[in-house]
N, C-alpha and C positions, 0 to 999 in steps of 0.2 A: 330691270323695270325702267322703262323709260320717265326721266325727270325733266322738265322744261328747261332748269336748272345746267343741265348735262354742258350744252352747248353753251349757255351764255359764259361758263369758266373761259373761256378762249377770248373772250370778249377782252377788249385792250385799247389803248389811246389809239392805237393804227391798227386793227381789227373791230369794223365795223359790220362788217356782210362776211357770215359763217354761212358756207355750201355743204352738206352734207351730200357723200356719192356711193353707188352702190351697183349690181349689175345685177342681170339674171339669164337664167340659161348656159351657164357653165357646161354640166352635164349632157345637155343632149346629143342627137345624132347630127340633126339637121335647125337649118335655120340660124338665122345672127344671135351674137351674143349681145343683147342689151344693156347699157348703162344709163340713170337719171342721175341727177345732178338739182335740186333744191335749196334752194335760199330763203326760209321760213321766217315770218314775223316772231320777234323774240317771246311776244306773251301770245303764241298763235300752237296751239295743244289740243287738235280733237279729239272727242272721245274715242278711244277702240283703239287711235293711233298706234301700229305693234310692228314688227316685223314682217311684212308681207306674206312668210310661209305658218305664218301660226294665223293668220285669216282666212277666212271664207273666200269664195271668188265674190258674195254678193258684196262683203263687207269693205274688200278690196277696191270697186268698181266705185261704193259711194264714197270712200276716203281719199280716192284720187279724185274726186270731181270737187272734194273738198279744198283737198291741198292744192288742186291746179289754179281754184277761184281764189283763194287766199295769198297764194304764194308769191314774195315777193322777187323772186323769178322763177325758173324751171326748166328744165330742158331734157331730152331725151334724144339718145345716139346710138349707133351699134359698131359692130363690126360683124365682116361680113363672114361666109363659113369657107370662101376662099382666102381672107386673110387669117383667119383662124387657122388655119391647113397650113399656112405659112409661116407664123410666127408664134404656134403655138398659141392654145385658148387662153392660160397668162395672160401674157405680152399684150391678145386681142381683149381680154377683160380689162386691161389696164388702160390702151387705145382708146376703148369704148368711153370710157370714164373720163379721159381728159376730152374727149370728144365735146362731151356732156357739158363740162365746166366750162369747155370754151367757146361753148352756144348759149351760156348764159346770156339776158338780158342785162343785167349786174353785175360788176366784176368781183367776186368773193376776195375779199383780204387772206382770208384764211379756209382749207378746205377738210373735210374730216371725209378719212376714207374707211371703208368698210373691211374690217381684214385684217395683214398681218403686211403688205406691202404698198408702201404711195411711190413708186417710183415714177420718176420721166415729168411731174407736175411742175409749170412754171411757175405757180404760186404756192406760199409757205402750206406745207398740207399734213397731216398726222394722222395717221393711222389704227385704226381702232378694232380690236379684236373685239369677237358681236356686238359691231356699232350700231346695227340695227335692232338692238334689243336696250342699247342705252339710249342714244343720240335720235333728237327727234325728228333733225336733219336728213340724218341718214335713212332712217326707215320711212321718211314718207320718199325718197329717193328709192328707198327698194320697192313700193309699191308702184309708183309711176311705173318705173322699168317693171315689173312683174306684170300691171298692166298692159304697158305696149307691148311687150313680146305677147303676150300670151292671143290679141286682138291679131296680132300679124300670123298669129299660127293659124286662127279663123280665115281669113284670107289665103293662107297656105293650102286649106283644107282643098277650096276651090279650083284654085293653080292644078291641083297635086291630086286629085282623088283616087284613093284606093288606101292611102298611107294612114290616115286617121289623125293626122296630123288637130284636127279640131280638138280630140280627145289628149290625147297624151302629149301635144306640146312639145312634140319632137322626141320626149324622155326616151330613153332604151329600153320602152318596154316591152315583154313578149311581144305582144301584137304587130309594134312595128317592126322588131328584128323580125319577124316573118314576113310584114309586107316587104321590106325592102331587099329582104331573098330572093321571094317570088317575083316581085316588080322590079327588083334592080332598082339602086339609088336615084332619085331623081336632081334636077341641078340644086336644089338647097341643102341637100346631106353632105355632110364635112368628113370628105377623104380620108381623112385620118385618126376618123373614128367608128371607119370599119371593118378596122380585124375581126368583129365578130364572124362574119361572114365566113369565113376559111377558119378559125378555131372550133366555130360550132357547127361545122358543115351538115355532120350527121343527126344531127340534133333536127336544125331545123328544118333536113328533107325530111325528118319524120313526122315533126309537124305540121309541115303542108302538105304530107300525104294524107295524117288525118284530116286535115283541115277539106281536103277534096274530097275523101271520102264521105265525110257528113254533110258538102254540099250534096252531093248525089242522092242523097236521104229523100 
């Protein structure tokens, strides 16, 4: 449960500005991995404030407009799905993240990361397993990043039609493992996250044979 509390323990004579950071889009096929990076006023606690995946998209959309007006700084960064392909989604979730921190307006004393690794940060940073479920830092950090990836996928849509990218947000799901069958990957799907293609070969000719068949309908 998130305490206001959570974050100010780190508070210290040379820890003044706590950054909570966090990323999204791990998982998908395509599209950058996102990281935010937040620096919250210490008695600043909106309601609903939660983990971005345990909210609504509506409740999401107005807590970021919240935490962006409040916030005593903010920032939002990615990595791309060709450095993804490169250095592994990690390495690119961890990139994304110090990205983030170091677009800050504020330079954070101390940074709390979301997770089980802070590697590569040039400031004192600690790591926190479901810090978006404690830290208040953190999880308005997950929403930001949940928001902008999710706004880029809507733009994706446009780029990219056919893929549904507006709807599933790049995830692996049925629908897109078939479009990206039929259509073949387009430049924002991450090479290295399509072995489905040749493991479920049969699969998904049988699905887009259905899939043509009920157009014909």
């Amino acid at each position: 449960m998130l305490d206001i509390t959570f974050d100010a323990q780190f508070l210290t004579e040379n820890v003044k500005f706590i950054s909570g950071t966090d990323e999204a889009g791990r998982g998908p096929l395509a599209g950058p991995v996102v990281a935010a990076a937040c620096i919250l006023p210490p008695d600043f606690l909106p309601e609903g404030l939660d983990d971005s995946k345990k909210l609504t998209e509506r409740k999401r959309d107005a807590l970021y407009d919240l935490i962006t007006e409040n916030a005593i700084a903010w920032c939002a960064a990615s990595a791309t799905p060709e450095e993804i392909d490169e250095i592994n989604i990690l390495e690119a979730s961890l990139l994304a993240m110090r990205r983030a921190i170091d677009g800050l307006s504020v330079k954070p004393d101390f940074v709390l990361v979301d997770g089980n690794i802070n590697r590569g940060f040039t400031i004192p940073a600690k790591a926190i397993i479901g810090g978006d479920a404690l830290s208040p830092s953190i999880a308005a950090a997950s929403i930001i990043a949940k928001v902008t990836r999710d706004r880029l996928c809507a733009d994706y849509e446009l780029l990219y039609p056919g893929y549904g990218f507006e709807k599933h947000k790049g995830y692996p799901t049925p629908a897109h493992k078939l479009a990206v069958y039929e259509l073949g990957p387009c430049p924002i799907h991450r090479r290295s996250f399509l072995g489905f293609l040749d493991r479920d070969r049969e699969k998904l000719e049988a699905a887009l044979i259905k899939k043509r068949a009920a157009e014909t309908l």
